[in-house]
N, C-alpha and C positions, 0 to 999 in steps of 0.2 A: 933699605928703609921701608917700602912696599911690602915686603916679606913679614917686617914686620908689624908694621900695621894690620896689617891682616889678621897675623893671627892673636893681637891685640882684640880685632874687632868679635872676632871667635872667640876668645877668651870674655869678653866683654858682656856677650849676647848668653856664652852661658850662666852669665851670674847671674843674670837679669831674668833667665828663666827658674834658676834655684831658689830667688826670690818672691817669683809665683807660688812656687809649687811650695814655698813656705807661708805666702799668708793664704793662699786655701786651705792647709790644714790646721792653721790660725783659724780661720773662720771658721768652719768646721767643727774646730773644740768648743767655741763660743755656742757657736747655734746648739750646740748637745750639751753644754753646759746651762745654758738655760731653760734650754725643756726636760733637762731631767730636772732642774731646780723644779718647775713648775708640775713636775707630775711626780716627784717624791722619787726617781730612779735611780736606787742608788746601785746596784748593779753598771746601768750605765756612768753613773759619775765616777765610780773606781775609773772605769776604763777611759774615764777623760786623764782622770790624776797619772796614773798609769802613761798613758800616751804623752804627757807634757815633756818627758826623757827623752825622746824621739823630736818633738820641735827640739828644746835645746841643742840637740848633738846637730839638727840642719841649721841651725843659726852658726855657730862652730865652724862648719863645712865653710859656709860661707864666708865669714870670717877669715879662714885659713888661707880659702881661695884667691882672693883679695888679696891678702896680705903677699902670699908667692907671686901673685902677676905682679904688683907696683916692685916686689924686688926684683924680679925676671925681666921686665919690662919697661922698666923706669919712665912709667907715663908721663904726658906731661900737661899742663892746663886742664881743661873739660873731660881728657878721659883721667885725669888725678883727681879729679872731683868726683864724678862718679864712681869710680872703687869707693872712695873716702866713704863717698853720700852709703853706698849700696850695704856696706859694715851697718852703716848708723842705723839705716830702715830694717835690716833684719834684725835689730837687737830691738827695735822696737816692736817689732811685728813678735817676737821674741814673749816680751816683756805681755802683750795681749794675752799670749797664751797661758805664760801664769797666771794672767785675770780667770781666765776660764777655769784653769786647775784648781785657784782657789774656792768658786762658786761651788766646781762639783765637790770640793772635798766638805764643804760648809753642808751640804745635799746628806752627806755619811752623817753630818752629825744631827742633823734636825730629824724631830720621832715624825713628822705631819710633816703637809702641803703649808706652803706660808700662806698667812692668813688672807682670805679674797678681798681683803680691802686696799692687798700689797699686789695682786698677783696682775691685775692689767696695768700698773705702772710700771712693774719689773717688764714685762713681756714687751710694752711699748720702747720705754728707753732703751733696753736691748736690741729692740729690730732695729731704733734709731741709729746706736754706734754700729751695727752691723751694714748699714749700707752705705755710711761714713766710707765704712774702709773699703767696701766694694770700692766706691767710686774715687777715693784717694787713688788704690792702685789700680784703678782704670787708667787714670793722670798718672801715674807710672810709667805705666806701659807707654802711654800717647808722650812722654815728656810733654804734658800741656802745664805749665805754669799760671795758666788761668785758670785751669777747671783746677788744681791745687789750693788755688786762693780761696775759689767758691767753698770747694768742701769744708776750709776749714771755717769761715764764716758760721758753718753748720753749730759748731762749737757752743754758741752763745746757748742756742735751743737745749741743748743736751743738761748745760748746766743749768737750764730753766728749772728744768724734766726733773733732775735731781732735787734741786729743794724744794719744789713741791713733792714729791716724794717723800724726802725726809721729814717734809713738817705733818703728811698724813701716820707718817710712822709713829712720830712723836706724841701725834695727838691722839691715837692708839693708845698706845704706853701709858698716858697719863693717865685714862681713865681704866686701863687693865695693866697695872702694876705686875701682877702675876707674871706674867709673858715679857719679863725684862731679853730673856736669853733669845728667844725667836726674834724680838723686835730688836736684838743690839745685831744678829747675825742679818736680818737683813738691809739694816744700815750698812754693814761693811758689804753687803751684796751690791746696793746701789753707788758703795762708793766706787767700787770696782768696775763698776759696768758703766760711770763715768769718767774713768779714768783712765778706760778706751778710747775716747777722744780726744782728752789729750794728749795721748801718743800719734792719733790718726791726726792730727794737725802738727805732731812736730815731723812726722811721713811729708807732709806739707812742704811744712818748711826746705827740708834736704829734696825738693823736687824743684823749690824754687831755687837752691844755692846749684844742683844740678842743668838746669836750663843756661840762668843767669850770672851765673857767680856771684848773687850774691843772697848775704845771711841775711836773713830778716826772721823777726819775732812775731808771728801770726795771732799769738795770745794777748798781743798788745790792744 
């Protein structure tokens, strides 16, 4: 039984690190998705859409990995939650990365920089969900179920961020009709770079059913 727990716990620790090394090049995509957005790069933003192939197939890995230890191993209680939890976070940390694939592919299709009345809202709410998820999976790392709770708290501000955003876009729009396409693509910019959050709070979530066993709704 010793033998096995063991290399349970080796088993355990490496998923926990494939999980790093997948939301840093989650973050990563983000951060270069948004400053190619903001400086017109679209050279770099191929190479974000391009690279989104590469997170999917480490979400996958993981996945897989999981999936052969609970059959190999047949955990039980807390380390069954945590495989379960560790699937869930990298399909979200996952789903991040499409946010940023979609941003830079959105970068190929616009001729200009979005217009400067968008561009320190993008940049802010962006850095916003960017440190969201730093600090969710700092609370990863730590299993802190408190610092978990804080981050996602953060939530509320983010979806502030977004509708004033949206209503400067709007109120744009209204009076420059012309620029329907640039202002509809960076509506779907900001809704995307809100919709970082709440994935980085349901990260949340599975940190609290991890700790505690149990589920809770942090969006509530």
């Amino acid at each position: 039984m010793e033998i096995h727990d063991r290399q349970l716990d080796r088993d355990e620790s490496g998923i926990r690190n494939h999980v790093m090394q997948l939301y840093r090049e989650v973050d990563k995509a983000l951060g270069v998705a948004i400053d190619c957005l903001l400086g017109c790069d679209t050279e770099t933003a191929r190479f974000v859409v391009s690279n989104d192939k590469m997170i999917n197939h480490m979400q996958h890995q993981i996945e897989e990995v999981c999936v052969t230890t609970i059959a190999r191993q047949q955990p039980m209680a807390k380390d069954l939650r945590d495989l379960i939890s560790n699937i869930a976070i990298a399909g979200e940390l996952e789903r991040i990365g499409d946010y940023a694939a979609g941003i830079a592919d959105i970068v190929l299709k616009l001729n200009e920089k979005p217009h400067p009345d968008f561009v320190g809202g993008i940049e802010a709410l962006g850095q916003e969900c960017r440190n969201m998820l730093t600090s969710i999976m700092q609370a990863y790392e730590d299993l802190d179920e408190t610092g978990a709770r804080s981050v996602a708290a953060v939530e509320e501000k983010i979806d502030q961020g977004e509708k004033r955003l949206i209503s400067t876009i709007l109120s744009y729009l209204s009076d420059n009709p012309r620029d329907i396409e640039a202002g509809t693509y960076a509506l779907w910019i900001v809704h995307s770079i809100e919709r970082v959050g709440d994935r980085v709070t349901n990260i949340a979530e599975r940190i609290v059913y991890m700790v505690s066993g149990e589920m809770v709704d942090l969006n509530a």
